[in-house]
NUNULO-265447 format. One record per residue (C-alpha): residue number from 1; residue in three letters; x, y, z negated. Coordinates in steps of 0.5 Angstrom, whole numbers, plus 500, padded with zeros to 3 digits. Example, Ala and Ser with C-alpha at 12.3 -4.5 7.8 and 13.67 -1.06 7.14 Angstrom:
<recs>
@pos=1, code=ala, c1=525, c2=491, c3=484
@pos=2, code=ser, c1=527, c2=498, c3=486
</recs>
This chain:
<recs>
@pos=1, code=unk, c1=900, c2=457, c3=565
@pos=2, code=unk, c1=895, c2=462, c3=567
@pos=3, code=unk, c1=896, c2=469, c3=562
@pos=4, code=unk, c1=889, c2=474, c3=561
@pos=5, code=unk, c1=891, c2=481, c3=557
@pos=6, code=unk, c1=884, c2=483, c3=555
@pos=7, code=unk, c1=881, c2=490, c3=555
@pos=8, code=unk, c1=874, c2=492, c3=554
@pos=9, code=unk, c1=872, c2=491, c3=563
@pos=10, code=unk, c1=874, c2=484, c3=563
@pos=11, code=unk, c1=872, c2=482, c3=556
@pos=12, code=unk, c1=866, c2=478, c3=559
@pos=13, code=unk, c1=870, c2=474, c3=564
@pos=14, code=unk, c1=876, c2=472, c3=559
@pos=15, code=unk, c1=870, c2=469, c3=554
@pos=16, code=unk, c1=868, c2=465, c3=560
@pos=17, code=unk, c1=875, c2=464, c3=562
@pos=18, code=unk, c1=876, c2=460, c3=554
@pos=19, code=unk, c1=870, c2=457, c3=553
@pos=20, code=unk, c1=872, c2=453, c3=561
@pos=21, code=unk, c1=879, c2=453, c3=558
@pos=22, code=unk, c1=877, c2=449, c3=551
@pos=23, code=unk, c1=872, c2=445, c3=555
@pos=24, code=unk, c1=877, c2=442, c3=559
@pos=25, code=unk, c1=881, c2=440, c3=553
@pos=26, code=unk, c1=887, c2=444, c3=555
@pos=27, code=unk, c1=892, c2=448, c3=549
@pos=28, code=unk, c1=890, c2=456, c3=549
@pos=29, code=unk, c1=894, c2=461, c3=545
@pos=30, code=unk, c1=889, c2=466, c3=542
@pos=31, code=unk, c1=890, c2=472, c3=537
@pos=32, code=unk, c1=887, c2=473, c3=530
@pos=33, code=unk, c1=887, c2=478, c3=524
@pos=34, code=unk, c1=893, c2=475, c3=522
@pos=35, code=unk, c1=898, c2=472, c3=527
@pos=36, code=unk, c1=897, c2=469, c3=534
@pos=37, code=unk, c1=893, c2=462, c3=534
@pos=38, code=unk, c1=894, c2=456, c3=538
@pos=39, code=unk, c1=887, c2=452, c3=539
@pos=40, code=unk, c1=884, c2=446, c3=542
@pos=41, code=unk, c1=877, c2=442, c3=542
@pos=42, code=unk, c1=877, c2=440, c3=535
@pos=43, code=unk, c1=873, c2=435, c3=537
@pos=44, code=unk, c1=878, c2=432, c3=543
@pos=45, code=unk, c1=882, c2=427, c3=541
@pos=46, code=unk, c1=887, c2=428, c3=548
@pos=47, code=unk, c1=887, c2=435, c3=546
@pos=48, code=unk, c1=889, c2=434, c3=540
@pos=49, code=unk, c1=894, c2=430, c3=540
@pos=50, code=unk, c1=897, c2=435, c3=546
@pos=51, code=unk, c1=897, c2=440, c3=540
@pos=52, code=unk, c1=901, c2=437, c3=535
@pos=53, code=unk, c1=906, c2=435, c3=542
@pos=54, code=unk, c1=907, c2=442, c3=542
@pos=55, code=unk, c1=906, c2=443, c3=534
@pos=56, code=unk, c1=912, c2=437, c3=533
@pos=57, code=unk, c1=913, c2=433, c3=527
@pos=58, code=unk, c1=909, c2=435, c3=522
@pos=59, code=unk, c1=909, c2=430, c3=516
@pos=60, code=unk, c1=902, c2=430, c3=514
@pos=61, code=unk, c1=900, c2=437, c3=515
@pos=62, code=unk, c1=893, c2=438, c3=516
@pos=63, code=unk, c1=890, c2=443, c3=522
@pos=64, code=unk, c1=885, c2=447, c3=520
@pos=65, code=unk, c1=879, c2=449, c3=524
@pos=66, code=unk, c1=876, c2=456, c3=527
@pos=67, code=unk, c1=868, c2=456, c3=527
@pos=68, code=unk, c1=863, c2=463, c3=528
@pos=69, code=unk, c1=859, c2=461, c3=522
@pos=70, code=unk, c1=857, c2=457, c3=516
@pos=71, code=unk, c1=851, c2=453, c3=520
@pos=72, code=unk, c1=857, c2=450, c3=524
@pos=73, code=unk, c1=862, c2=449, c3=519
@pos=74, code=unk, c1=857, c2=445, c3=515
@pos=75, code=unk, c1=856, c2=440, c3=521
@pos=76, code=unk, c1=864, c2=439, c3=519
@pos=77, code=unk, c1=866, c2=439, c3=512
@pos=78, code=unk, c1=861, c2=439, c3=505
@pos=79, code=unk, c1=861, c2=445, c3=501
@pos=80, code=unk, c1=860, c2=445, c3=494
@pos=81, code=unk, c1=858, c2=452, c3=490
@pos=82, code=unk, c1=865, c2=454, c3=489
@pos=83, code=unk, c1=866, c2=454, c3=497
@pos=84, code=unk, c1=859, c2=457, c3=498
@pos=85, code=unk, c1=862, c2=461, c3=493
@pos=86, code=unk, c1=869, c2=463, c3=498
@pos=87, code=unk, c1=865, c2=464, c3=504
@pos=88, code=unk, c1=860, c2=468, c3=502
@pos=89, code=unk, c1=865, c2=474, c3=499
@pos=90, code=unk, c1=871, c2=472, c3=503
@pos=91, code=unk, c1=869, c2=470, c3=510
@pos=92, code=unk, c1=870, c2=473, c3=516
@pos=93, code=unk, c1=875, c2=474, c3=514
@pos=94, code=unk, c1=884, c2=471, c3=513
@pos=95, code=unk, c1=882, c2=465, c3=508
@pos=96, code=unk, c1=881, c2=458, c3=510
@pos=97, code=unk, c1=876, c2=454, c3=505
@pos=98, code=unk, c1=878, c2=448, c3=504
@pos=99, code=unk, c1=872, c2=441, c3=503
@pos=100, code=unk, c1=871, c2=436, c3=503
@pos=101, code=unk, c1=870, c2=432, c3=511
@pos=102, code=unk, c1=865, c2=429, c3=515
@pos=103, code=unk, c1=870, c2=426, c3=519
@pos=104, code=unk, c1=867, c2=428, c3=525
@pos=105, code=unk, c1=874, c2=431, c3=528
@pos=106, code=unk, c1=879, c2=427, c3=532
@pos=107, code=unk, c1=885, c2=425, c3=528
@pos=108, code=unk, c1=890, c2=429, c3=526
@pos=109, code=unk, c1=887, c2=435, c3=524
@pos=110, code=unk, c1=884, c2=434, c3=517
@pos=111, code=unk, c1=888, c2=432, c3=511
@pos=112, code=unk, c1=891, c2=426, c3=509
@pos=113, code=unk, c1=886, c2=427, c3=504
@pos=114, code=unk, c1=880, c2=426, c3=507
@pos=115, code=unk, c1=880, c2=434, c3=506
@pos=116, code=unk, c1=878, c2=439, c3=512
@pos=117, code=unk, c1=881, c2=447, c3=512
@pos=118, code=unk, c1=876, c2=451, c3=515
@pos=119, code=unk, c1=876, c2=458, c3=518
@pos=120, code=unk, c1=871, c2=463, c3=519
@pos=121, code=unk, c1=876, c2=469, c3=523
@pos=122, code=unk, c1=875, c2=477, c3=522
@pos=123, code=unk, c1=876, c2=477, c3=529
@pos=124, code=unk, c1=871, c2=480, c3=534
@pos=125, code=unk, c1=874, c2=476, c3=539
@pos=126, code=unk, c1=875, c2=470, c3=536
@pos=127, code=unk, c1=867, c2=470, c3=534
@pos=128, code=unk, c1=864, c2=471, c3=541
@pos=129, code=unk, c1=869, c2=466, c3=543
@pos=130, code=unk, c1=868, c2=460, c3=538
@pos=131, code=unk, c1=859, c2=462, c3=538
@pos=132, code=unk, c1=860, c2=460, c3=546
@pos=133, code=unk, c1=863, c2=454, c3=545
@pos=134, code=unk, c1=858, c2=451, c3=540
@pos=135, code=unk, c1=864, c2=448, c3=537
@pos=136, code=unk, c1=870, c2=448, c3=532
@pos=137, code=unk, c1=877, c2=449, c3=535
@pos=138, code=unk, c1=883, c2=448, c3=532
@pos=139, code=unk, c1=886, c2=453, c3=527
@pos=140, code=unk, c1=893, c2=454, c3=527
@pos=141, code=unk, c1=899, c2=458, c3=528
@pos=142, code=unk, c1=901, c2=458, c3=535
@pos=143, code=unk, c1=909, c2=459, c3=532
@pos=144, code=unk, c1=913, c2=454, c3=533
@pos=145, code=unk, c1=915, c2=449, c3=527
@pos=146, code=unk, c1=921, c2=453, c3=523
@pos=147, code=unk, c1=920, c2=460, c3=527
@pos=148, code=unk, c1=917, c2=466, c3=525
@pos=149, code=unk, c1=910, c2=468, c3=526
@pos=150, code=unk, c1=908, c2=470, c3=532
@pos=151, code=unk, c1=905, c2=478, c3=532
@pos=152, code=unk, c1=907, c2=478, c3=540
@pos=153, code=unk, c1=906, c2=473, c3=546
@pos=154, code=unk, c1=913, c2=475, c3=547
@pos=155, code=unk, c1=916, c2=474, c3=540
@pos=156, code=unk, c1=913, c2=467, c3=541
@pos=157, code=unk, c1=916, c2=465, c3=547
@pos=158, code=unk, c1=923, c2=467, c3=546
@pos=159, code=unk, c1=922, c2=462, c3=541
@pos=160, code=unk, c1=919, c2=456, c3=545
@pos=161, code=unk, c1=922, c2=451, c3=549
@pos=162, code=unk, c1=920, c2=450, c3=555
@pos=163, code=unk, c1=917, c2=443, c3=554
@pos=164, code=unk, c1=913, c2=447, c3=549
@pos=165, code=unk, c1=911, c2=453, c3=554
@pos=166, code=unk, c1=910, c2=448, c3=559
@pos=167, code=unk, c1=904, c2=444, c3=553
@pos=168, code=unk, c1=900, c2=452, c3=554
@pos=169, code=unk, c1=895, c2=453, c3=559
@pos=170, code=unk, c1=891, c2=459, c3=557
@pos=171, code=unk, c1=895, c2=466, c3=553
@pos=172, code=unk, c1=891, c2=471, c3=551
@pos=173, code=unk, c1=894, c2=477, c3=550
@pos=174, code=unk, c1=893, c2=483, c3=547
@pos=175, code=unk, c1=899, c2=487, c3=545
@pos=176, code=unk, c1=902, c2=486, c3=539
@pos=177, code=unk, c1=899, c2=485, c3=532
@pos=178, code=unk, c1=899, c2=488, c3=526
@pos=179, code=unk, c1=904, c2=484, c3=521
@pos=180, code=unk, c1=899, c2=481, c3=517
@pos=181, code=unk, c1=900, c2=475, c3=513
@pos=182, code=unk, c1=897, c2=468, c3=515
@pos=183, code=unk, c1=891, c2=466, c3=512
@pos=184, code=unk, c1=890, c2=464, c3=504
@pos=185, code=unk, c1=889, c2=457, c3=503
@pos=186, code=unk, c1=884, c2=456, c3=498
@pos=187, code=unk, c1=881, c2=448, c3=496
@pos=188, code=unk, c1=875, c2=447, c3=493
@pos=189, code=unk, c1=875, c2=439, c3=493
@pos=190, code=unk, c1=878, c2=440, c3=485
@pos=191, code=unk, c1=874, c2=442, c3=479
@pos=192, code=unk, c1=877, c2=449, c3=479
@pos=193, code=unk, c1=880, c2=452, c3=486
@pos=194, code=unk, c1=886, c2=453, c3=487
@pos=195, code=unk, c1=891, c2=456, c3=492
@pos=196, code=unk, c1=895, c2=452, c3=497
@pos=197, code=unk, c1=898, c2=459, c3=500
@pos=198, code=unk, c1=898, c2=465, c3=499
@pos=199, code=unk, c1=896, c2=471, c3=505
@pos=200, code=unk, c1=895, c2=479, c3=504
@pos=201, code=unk, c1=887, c2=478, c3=500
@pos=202, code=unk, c1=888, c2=476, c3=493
@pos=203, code=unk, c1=883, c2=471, c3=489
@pos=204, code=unk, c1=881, c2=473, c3=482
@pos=205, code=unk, c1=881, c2=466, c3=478
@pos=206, code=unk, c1=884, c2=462, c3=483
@pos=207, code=unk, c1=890, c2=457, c3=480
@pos=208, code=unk, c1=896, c2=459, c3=485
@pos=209, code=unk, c1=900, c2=452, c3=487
@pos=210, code=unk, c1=906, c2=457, c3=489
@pos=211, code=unk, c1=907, c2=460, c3=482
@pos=212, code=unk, c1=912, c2=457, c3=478
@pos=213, code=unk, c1=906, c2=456, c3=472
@pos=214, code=unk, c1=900, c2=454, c3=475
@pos=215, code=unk, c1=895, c2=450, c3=470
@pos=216, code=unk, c1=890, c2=445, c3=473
@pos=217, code=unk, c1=883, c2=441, c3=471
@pos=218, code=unk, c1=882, c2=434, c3=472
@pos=219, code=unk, c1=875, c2=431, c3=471
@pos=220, code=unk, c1=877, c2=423, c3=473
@pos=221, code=unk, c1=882, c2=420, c3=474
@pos=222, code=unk, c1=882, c2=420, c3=481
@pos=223, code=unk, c1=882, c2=428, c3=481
@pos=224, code=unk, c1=888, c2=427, c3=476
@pos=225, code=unk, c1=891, c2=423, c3=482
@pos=226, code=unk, c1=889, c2=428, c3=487
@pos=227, code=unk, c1=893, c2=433, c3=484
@pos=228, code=unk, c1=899, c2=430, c3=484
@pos=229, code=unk, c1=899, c2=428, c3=491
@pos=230, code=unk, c1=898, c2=435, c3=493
@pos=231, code=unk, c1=904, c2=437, c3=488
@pos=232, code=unk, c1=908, c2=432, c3=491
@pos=233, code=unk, c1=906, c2=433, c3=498
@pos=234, code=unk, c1=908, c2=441, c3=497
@pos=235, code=unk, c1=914, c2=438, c3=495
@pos=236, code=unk, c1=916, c2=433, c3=501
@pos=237, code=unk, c1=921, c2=438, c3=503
@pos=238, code=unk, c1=925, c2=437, c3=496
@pos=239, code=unk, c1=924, c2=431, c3=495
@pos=240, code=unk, c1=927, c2=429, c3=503
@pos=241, code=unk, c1=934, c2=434, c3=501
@pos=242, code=unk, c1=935, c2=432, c3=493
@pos=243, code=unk, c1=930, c2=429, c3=490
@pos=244, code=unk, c1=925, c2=431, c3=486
@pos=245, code=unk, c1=924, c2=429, c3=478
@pos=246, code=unk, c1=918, c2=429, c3=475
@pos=247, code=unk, c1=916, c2=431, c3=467
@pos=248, code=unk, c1=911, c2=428, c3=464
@pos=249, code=unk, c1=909, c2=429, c3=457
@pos=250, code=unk, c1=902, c2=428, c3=453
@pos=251, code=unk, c1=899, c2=425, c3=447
@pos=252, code=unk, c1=897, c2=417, c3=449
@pos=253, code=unk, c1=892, c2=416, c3=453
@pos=254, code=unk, c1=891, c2=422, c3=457
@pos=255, code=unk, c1=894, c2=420, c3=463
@pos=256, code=unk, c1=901, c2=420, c3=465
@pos=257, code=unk, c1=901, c2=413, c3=469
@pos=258, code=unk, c1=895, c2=415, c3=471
@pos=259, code=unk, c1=898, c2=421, c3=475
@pos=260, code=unk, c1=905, c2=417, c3=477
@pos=261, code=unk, c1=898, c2=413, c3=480
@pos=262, code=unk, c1=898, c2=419, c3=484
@pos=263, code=unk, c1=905, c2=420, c3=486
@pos=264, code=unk, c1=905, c2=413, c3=488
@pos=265, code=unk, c1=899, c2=413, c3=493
@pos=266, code=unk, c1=902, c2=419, c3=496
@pos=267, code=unk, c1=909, c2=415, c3=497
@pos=268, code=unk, c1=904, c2=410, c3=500
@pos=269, code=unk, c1=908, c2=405, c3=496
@pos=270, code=unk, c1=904, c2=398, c3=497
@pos=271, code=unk, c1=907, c2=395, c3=489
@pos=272, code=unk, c1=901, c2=396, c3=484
@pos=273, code=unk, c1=904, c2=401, c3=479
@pos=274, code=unk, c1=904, c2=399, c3=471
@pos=275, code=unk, c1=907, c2=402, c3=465
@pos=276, code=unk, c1=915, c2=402, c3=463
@pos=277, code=unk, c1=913, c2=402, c3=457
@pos=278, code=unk, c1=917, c2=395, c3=455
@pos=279, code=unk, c1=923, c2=395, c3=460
@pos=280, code=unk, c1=925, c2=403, c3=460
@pos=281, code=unk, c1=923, c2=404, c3=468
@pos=282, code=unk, c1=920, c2=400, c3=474
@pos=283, code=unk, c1=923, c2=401, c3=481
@pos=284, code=unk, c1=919, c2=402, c3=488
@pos=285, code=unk, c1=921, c2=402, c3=495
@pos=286, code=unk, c1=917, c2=406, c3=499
@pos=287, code=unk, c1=917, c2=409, c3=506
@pos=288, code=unk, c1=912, c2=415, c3=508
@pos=289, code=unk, c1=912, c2=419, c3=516
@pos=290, code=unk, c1=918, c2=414, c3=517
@pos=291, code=unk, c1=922, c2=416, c3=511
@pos=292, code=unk, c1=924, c2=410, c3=507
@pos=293, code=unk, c1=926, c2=412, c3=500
@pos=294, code=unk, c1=925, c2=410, c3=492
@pos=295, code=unk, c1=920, c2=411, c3=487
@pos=296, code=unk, c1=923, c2=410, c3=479
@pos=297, code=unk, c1=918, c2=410, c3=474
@pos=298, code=unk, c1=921, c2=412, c3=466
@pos=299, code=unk, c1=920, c2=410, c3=460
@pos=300, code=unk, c1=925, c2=414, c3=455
@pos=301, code=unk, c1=920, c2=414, c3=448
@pos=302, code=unk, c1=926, c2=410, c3=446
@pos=303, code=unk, c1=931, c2=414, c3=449
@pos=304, code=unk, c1=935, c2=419, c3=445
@pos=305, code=unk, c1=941, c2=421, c3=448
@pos=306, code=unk, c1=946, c2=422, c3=454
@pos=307, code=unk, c1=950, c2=416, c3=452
@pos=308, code=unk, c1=943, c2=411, c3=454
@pos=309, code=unk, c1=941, c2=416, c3=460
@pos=310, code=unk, c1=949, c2=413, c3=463
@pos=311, code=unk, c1=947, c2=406, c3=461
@pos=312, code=unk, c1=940, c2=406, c3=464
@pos=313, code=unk, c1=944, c2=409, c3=471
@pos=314, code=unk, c1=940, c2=415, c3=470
@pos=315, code=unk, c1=945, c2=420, c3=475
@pos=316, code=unk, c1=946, c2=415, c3=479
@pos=317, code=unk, c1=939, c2=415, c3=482
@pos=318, code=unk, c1=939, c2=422, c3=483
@pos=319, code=unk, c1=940, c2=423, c3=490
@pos=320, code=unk, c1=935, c2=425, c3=497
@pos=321, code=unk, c1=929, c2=421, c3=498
@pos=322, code=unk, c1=927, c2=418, c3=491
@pos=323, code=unk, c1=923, c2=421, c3=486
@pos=324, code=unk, c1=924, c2=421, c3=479
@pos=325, code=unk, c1=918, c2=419, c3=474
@pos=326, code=unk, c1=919, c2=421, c3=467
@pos=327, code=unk, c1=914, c2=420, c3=461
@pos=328, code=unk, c1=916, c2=423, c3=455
@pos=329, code=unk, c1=920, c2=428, c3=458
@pos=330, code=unk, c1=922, c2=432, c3=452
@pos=331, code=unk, c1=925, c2=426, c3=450
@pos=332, code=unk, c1=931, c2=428, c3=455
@pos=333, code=unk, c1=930, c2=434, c3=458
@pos=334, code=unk, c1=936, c2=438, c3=455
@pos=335, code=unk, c1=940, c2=433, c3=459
@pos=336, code=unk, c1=939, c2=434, c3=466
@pos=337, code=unk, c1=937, c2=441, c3=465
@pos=338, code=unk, c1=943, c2=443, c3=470
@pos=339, code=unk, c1=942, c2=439, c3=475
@pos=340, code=unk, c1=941, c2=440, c3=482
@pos=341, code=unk, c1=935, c2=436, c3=484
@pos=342, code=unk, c1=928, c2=439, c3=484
@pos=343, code=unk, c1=924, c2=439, c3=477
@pos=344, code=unk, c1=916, c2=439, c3=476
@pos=345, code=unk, c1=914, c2=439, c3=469
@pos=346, code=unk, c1=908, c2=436, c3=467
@pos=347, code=unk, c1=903, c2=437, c3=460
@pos=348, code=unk, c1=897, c2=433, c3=460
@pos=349, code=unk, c1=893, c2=434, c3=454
@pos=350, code=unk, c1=884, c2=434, c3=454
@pos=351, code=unk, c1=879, c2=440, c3=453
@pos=352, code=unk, c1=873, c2=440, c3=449
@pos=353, code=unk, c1=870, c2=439, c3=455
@pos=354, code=unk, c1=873, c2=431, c3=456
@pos=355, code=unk, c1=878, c2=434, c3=462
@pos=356, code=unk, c1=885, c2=433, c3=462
@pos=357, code=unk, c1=888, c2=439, c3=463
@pos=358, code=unk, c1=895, c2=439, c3=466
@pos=359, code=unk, c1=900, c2=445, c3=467
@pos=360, code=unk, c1=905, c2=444, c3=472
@pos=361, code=unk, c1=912, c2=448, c3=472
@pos=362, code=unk, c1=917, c2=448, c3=478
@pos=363, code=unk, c1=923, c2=449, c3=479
</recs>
């Protein structure tokens, strides 16, 4: 591991020293506006894969890129007019926008869902660095999984272990960083933008998916499904330690199954999903990043009371790695309002627009 601390005589040389560091497909630690990074050659498939060694397990979770420019992101993702909208009054700066991919990164840093973070940093050395590579590097911080956010190389260190340390090849460090938030997440993929998380910078008319009330548009089933996967993949945590029940309420019609659909794909479960509506709730085995688990799909238009919840063995499958579709929720919500298992609840209406509307509540 070779450490460079920058000032303005050597600033030339450590340029240099990254852009042969990353073209040789090795792991440097990089600071930012927000907190320390960890990079590679996006694009490296061998550097890659050792970045998310040194990450460990991440369960689905994207890299994002860094790239100087909006002419070499737009080699890498397809922007839209709501992410042109972003760049143009938020980059550089400490947002990621997320497109859609052009798939032209190795595997591992885009999304599950074919989605690719992108950011443009408001770091002075960061941008002289990304524009003598020529190309994307990898975006993500530089902490380990669980540990805080790292605003010194020290504070970082004491938190890796040493396989950890012995990944790194290049650290540049610049003292200690102003305590900023990371980067707010913002995808444009949708038919309205919404807030994956949250940083310092706040986006006016941007749906906050962290809000315990967040409210959606879907124009097509796919983006009805969509949504759900990105709920669901918020709440993977949950759902792995006590389960997760989800709500659904809506007028025939306006897509219940079609975003038990949704969950179904993110769980990866290979059965096709069809409706309970005739024998209460179908059940579906599923494995997803090694966790194996079930999937219930309700139907309780029917069901009244507590006395059938307990018949139709309702409580007993309230345990970790099963997820709980409810349609019709009110039907029954007065009587699992005290359990301890996660909960979102959905309603699903149409606008006058035709799109479906879903407001999300989360406990």
């Amino acid at each position: 591991m070779k450490i460079l601390k920058v000032n303005e005589n050597n600033r030339a040389k450590v340029i240099d020293e990254i852009v042969q560091s990353l073209s040789r497909g090795e792991l440097i630690i990089f600071p930012t506006e927000t907190t320390y990074g960890a990079g590679v050659d996006a694009t490296n498939q061998a550097a890659v894969n050792k970045l998310l060694s040194y990450k460990t397990r991440r369960e689905g979770k994207p890299l994002s890129i860094a790239v100087p420019d909006i002419s070499l992101a737009e080699q890498y993702v397809e922007l839209n007019d709501t992410a042109r909208k972003f760049y143009a009054t938020f980059l550089p700066g400490p947002f990621t926008i997320i497109s859609e991919s052009k798939h032209k990164t190795a595997q591992g840093v885009e999304s599950e869902f074919g989605t690719l973070g992108v950011r443009i940093p408001a770091y002075q050395l960061d941008l002289d660095f990304l524009k003598a590579f020529g190309k994307p590097v990898t975006a993500t911080s530089a902490n380990a999984a669980g540990k805080p956010s790292p605003y010194s190389i020290e504070d970082l260190f004491k938190n890796l272990s040493d396989k950890q340390k012995s990944l790194i090849d290049l650290v540049i460090d610049v003292g200690e960083l102003p305590k900023n938030k990371p980067s707010t997440i913002i995808d444009t993929t949708l038919s309205a933008p919404v807030a994956l998380r949250q940083g310092d910078v706040v986006a006016d008319g941007v749906a906050r998916i962290e809000d315990q009330e967040v409210d959606f548009i879907s124009g097509s089933e796919q983006e009805t499904k969509d949504i759900a996967k990105r709920l669901l993949l918020k709440n993977w945590k949950r759902i792995k330690t006590t389960g997760l029940i989800v709500g659904l309420d809506g007028e025939l019609g306006v897509g219940k199954t079609v975003f038990t659909k949704g969950i179904a794909e993110f769980l990866q479960v290979k059965d096709t999903i069809t409706s309970p509506t005739y024998n209460y709730v179908n059940e579906y085995d599923f494995v997803r990043h090694e966790v194996e688990g079930r999937l219930y799909h309700f139907d309780v238009w029917k069901v009244g009371s507590k006395e059938e919840l307990v018949r139709l063995d309702f409580y007993q499958i309230l345990k970790p790695h099963h997820v709980i579709v409810i349609e019709w929720w009110q039907q029954i919500s007065g009587f699992v309002s005290d359990l301890e298992v996660g909960l979102l609840e959905v309603r699903l209406s149409e606008n006058d627009k035709g799109q479906r509307e879903l407001r999300v509540r989360q406990k």
